[in-house]
GUSESE-264685 format. One record per residue: x negated, y, z negated of N, C-alpha, C, O in turn; residue in one letter; residue number from 1. Coordinates in Angstrom, 1 decimal, always signed. Layout:
N
+--------+--------+--------+--------+--------+--------+--------+--------+--------+--------+--------+--------+------+-----+
!    nc1 !    nc2 !    nc3 !   cac1 !   cac2 !   cac3 !    cc1 !    cc2 !    cc3 !    oc1 !    oc2 !    oc3 ! code ! pos !
+--------+--------+--------+--------+--------+--------+--------+--------+--------+--------+--------+--------+------+-----+
!      X !      Y !      Z !      X !      Y !      Z !      X !      Y !      Z !      X !      Y !      Z !    A ! NUM !
...
+--------+--------+--------+--------+--------+--------+--------+--------+--------+--------+--------+--------+------+-----+
// end
This chain:
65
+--------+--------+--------+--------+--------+--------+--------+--------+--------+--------+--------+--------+------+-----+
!    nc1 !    nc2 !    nc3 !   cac1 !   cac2 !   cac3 !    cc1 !    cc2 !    cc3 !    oc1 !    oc2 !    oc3 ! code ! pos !
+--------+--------+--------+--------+--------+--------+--------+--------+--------+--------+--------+--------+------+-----+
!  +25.7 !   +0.3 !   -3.1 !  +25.4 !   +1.4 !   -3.9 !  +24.2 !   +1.1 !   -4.8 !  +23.7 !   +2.2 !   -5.2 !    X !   1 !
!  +23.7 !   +0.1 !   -5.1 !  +22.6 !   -0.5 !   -6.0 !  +21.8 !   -1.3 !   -5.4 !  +20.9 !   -1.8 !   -6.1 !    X !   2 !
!  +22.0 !   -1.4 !   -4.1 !  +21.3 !   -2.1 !   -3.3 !  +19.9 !   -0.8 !   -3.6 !  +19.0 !   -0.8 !   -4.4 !    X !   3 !
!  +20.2 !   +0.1 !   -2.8 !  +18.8 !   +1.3 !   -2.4 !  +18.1 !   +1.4 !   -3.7 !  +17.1 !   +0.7 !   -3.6 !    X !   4 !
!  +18.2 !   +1.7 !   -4.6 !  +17.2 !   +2.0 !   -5.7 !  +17.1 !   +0.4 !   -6.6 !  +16.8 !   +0.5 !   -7.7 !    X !   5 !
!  +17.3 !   -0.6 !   -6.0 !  +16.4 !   -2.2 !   -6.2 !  +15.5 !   -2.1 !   -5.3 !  +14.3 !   -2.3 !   -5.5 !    X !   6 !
!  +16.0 !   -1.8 !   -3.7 !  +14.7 !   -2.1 !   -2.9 !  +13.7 !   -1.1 !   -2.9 !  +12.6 !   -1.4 !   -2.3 !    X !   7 !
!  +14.0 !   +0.4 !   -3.6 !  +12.8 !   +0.9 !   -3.6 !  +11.8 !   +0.9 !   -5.1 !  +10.6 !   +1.3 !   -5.2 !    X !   8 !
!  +12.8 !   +0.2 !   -6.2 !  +11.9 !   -0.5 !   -7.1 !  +10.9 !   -1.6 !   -7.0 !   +9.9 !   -1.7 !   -7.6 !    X !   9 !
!  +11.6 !   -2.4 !   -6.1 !  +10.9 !   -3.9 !   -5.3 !   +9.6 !   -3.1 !   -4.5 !   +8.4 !   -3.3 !   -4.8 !    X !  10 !
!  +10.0 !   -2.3 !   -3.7 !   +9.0 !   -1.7 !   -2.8 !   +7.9 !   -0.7 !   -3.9 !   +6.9 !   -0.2 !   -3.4 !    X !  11 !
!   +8.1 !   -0.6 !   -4.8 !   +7.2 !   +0.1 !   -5.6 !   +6.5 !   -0.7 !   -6.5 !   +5.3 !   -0.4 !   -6.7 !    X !  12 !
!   +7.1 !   -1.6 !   -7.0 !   +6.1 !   -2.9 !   -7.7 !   +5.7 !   -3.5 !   -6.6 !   +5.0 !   -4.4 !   -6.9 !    X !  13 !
!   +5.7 !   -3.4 !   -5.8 !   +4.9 !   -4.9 !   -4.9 !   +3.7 !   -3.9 !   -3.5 !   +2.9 !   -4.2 !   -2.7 !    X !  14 !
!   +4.2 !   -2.5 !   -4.1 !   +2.6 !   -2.1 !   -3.6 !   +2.2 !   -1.9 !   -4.3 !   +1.0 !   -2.2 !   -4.2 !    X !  15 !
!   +2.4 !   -1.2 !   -5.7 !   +1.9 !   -1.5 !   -6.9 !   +0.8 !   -2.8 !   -7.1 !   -0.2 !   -2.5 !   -7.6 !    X !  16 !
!   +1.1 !   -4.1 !   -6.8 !   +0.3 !   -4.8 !   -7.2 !   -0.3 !   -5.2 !   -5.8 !   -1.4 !   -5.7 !   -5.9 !    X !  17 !
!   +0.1 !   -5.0 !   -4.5 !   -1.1 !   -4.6 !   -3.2 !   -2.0 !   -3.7 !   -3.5 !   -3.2 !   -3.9 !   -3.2 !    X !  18 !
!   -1.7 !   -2.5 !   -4.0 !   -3.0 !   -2.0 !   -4.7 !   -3.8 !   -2.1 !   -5.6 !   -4.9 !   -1.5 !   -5.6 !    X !  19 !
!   -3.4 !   -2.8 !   -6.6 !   -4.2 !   -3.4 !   -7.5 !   -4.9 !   -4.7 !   -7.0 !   -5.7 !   -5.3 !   -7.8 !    X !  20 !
!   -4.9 !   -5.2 !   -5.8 !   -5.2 !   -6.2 !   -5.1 !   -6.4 !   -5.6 !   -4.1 !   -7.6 !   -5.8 !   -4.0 !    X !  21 !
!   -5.8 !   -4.9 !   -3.8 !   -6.8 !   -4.4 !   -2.9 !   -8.1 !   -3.0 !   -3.6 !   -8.8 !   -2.1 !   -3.0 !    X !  22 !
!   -8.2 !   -3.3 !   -4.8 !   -9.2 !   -2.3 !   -5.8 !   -8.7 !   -0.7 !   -5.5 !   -9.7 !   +0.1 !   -5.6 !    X !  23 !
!   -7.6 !   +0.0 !   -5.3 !   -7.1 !   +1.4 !   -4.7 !   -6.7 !   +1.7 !   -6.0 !   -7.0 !   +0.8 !   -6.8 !    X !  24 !
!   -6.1 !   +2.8 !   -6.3 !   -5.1 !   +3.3 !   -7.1 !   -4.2 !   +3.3 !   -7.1 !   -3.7 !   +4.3 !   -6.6 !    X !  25 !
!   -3.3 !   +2.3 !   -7.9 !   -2.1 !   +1.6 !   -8.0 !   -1.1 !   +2.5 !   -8.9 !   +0.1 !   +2.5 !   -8.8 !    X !  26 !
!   -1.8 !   +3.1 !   -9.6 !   -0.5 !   +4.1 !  -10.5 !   -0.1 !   +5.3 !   -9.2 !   +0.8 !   +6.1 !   -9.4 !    X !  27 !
!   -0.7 !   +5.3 !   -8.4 !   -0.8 !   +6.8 !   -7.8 !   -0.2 !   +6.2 !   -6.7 !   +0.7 !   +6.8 !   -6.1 !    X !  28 !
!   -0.6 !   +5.1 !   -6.3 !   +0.9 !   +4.2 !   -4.8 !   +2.0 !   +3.9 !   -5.5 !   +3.1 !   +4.2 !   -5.1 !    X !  29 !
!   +1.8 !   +3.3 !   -6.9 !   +3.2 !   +3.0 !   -7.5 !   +4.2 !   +4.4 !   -7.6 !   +5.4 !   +4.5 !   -7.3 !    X !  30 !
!   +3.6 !   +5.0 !   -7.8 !   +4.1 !   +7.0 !   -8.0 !   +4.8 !   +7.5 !   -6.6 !   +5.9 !   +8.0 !   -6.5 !    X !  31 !
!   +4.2 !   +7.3 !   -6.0 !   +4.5 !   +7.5 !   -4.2 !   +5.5 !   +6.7 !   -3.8 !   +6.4 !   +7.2 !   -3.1 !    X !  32 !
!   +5.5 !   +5.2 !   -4.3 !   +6.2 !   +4.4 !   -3.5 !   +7.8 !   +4.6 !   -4.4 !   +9.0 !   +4.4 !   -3.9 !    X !  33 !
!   +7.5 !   +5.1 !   -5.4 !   +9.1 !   +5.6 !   -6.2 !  +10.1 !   +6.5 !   -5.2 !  +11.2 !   +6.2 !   -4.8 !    X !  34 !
!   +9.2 !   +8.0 !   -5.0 !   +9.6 !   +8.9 !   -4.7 !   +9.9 !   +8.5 !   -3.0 !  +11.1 !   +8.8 !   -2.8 !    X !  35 !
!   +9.3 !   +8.0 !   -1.9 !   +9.6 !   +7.4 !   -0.7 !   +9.8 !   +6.1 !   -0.7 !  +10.5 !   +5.9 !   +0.3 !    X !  36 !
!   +9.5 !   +5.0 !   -1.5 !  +10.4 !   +4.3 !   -1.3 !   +9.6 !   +3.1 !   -0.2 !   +8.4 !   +3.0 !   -0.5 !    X !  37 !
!   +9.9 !   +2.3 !   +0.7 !   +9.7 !   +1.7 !   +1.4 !   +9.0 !   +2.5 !   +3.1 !   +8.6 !   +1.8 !   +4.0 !    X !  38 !
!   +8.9 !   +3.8 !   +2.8 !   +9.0 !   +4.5 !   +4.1 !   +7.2 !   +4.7 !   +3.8 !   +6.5 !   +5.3 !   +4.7 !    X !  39 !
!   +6.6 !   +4.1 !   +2.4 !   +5.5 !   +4.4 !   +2.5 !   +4.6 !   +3.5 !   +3.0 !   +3.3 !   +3.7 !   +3.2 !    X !  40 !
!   +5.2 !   +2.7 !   +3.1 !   +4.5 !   +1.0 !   +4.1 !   +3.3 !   +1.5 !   +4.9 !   +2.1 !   +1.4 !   +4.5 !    X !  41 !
!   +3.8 !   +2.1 !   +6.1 !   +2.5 !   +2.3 !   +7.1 !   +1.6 !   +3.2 !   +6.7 !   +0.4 !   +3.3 !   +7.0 !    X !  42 !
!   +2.3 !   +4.1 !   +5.9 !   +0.6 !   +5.1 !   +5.2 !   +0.0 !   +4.1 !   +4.4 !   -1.0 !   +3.8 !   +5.0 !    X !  43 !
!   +0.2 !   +3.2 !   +3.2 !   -0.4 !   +2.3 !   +2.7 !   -1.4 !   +1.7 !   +3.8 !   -2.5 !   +2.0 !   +4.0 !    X !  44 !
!   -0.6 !   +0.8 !   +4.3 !   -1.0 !   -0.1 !   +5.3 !   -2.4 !   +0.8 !   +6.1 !   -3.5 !   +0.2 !   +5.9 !    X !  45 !
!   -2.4 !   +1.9 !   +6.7 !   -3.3 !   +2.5 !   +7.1 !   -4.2 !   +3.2 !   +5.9 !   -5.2 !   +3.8 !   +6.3 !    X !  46 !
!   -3.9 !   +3.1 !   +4.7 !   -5.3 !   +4.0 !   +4.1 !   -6.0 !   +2.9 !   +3.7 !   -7.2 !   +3.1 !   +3.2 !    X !  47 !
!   -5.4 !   +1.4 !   +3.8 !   -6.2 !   -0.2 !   +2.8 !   -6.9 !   +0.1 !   +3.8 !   -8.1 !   +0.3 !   +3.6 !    X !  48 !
!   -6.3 !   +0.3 !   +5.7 !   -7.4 !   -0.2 !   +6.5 !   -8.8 !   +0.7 !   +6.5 !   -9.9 !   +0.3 !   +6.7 !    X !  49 !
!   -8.4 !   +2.0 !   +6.2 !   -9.5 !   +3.4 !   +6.5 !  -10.5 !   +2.4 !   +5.5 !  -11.4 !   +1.6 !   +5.9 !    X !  50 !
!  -10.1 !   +2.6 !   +3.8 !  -11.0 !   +2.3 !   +3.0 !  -11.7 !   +0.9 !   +3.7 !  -12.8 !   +1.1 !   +4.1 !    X !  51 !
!  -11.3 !   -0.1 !   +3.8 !  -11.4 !   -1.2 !   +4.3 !  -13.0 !   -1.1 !   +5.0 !  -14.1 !   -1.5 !   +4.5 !    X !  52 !
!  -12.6 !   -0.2 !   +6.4 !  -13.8 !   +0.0 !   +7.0 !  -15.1 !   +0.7 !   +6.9 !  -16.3 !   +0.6 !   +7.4 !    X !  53 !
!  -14.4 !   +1.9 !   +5.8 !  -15.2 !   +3.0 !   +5.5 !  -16.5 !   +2.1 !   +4.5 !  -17.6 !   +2.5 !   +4.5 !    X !  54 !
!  -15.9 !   +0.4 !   +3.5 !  -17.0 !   +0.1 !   +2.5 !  -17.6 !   -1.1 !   +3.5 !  -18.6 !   -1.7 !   +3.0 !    X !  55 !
!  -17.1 !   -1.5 !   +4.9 !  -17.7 !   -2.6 !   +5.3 !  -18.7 !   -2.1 !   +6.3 !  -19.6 !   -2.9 !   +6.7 !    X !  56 !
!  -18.6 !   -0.7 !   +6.7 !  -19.4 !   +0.2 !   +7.8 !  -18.8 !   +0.0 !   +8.7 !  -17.9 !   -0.8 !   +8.9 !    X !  57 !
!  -19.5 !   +1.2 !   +9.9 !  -18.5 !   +1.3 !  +11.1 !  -18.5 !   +0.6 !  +12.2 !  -17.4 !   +0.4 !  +12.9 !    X !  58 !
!  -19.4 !   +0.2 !  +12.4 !  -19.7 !   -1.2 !  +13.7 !  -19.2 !   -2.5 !  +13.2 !  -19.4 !   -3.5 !  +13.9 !    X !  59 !
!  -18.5 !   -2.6 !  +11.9 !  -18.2 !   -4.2 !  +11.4 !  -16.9 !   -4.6 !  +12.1 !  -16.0 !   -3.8 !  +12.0 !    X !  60 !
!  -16.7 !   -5.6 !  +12.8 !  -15.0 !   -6.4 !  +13.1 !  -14.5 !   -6.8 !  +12.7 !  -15.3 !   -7.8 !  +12.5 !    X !  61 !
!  -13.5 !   -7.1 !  +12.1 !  -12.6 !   -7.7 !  +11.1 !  -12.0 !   -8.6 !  +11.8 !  -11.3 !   -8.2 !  +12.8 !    X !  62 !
!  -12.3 !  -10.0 !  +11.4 !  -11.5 !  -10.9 !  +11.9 !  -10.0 !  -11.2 !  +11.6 !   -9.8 !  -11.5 !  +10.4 !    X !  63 !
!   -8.9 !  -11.2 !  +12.7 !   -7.7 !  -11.7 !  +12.4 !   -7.4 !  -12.5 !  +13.5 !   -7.7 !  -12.3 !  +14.7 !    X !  64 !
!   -6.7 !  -13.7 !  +12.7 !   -6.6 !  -15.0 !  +13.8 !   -5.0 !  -14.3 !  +14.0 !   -4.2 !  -14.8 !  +14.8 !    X !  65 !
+--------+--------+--------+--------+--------+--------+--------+--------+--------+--------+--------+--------+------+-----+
// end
């Protein structure tokens, strides 16, 4: 019963400070990540990447080993 609202406090500080990591807006993912919780992982995960490419230009490859 206390399990769900730790992990979606866990999950809201710790994108919380992925967006503060990654230069985004961390009050406004921290805000999101309250209200959904863990379910907001892959929108995160996909707007670091949009921004990501959108400041490095469009022809750039991102290396991942």
């Amino acid at each position: 019963m206390l399990v769900l609202p730790v992990v979606w406090l866990l999950s809201a500080a710790g994108i919380y400070i992925a967006a503060l990591r990654s230069g985004m807006k961390a009050f406004k993912w921290a805000l999101a990540a309250l209200f959904t919780g863990p379910l907001l992982l892959p929108l995160f995960n996909s707007h670091k990447r949009l921004l990501l490419n959108k400041a490095r230009g469009r022809n750039t490859v991102l290396f991942r080993p």
